[in-house]
C-alpha positions as a LaTeX table, in Angstrom:
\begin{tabular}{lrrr}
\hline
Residue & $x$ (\AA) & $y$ (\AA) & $z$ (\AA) \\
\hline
Unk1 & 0.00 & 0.00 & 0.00 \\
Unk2 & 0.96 & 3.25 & $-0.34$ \\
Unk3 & 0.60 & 6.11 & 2.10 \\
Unk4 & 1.04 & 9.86 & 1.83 \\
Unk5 & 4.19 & 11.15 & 4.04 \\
Unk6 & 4.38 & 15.13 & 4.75 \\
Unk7 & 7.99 & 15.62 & 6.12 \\
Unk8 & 8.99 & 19.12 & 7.35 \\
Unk9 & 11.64 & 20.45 & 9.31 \\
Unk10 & 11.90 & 20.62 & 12.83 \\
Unk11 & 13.80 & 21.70 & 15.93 \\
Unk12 & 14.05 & 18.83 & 18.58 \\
Unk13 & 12.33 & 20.08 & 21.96 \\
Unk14 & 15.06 & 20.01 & 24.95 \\
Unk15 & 18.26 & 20.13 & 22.62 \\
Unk16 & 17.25 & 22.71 & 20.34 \\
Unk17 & 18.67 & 20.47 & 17.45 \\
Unk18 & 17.45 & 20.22 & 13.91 \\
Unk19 & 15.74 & 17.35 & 12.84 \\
Unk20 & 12.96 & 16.15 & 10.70 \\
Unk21 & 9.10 & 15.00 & 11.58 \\
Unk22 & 7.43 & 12.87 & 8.87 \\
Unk23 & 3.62 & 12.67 & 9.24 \\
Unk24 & 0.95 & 10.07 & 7.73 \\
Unk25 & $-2.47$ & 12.25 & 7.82 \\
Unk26 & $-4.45$ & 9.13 & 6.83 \\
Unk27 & $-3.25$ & 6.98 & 9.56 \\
Unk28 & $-2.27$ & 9.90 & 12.03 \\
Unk29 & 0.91 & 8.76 & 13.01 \\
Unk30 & 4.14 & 10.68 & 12.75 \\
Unk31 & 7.76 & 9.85 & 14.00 \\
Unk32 & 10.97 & 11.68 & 13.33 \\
Unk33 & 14.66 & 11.89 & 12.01 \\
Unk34 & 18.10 & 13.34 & 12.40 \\
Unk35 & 17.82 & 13.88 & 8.24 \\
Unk36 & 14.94 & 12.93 & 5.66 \\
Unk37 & 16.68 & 9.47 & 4.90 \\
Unk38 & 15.93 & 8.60 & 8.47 \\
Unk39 & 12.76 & 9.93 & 9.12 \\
Unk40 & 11.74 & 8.26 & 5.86 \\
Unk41 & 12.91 & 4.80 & 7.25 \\
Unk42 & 11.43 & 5.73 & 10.86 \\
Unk43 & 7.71 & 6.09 & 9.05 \\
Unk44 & 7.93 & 3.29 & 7.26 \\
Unk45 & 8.79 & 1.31 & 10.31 \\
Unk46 & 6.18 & 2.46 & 11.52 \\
Unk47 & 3.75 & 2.04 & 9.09 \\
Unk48 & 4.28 & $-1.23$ & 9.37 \\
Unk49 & 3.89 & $-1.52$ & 13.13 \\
Unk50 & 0.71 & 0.37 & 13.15 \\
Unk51 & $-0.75$ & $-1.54$ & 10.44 \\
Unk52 & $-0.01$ & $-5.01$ & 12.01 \\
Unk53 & $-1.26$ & $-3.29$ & 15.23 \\
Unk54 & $-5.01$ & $-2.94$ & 13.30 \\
Unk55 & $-4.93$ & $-6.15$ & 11.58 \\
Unk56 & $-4.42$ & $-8.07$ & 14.99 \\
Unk57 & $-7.13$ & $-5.89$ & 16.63 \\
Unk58 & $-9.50$ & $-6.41$ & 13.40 \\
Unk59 & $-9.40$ & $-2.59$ & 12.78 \\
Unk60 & $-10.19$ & $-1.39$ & 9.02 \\
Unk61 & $-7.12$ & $-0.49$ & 7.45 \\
Unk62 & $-7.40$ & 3.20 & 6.06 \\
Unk63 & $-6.57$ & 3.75 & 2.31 \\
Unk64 & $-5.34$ & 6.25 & 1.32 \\
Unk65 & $-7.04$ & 8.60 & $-1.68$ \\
Unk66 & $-4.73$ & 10.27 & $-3.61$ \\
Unk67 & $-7.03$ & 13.61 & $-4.40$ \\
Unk68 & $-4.97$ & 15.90 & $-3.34$ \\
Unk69 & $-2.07$ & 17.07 & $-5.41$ \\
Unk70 & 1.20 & 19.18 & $-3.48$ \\
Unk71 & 3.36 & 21.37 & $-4.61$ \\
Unk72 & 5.41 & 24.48 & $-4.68$ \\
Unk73 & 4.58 & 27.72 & $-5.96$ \\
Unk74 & 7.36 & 30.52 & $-6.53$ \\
Unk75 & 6.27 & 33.80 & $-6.73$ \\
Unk76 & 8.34 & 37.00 & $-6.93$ \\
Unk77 & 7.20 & 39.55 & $-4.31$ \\
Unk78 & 7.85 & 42.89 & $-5.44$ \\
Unk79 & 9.72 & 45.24 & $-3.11$ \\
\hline
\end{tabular}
């Protein structure tokens, strides 16, 4: 299956140190990472982990619906 991840930046609470948080809306779950590689592989850990978790408790498993569409829009701001 495959599941939308948002990842943004983020500053660790306590350290103050960068980091990364990678979100699934659909399954509202969300981990996090010293870079993007490893919050990537953190999410899809647990992806995993929470999907086994439903199946064992005989929970639907959400699908995603890829409706939305995300991207960037440059604009120049005029000074």
């Amino acid at each position: 299956m495959d599941y939308r991840v948002v990842i943004t930046p983020d500053v660790r609470t306590g350290s103050g140190e960068p980091g990364f948080t990678a979100l699934v809306p659909v399954l509202g779950i969300a981990t996090d990472g010293d870079s993007v590689e490893e919050a990537l592989r953190n999410i899809r850990g647990l992806i995993a982990f929470h999907l086994e978790c439903l199946r064992k408790e005989k929970q639907p498993v959400p699908v995603e619906h890829a409706a939305d569409f995300i991207t960037m829009a440059r604009v120049v701001v005029p000074t």
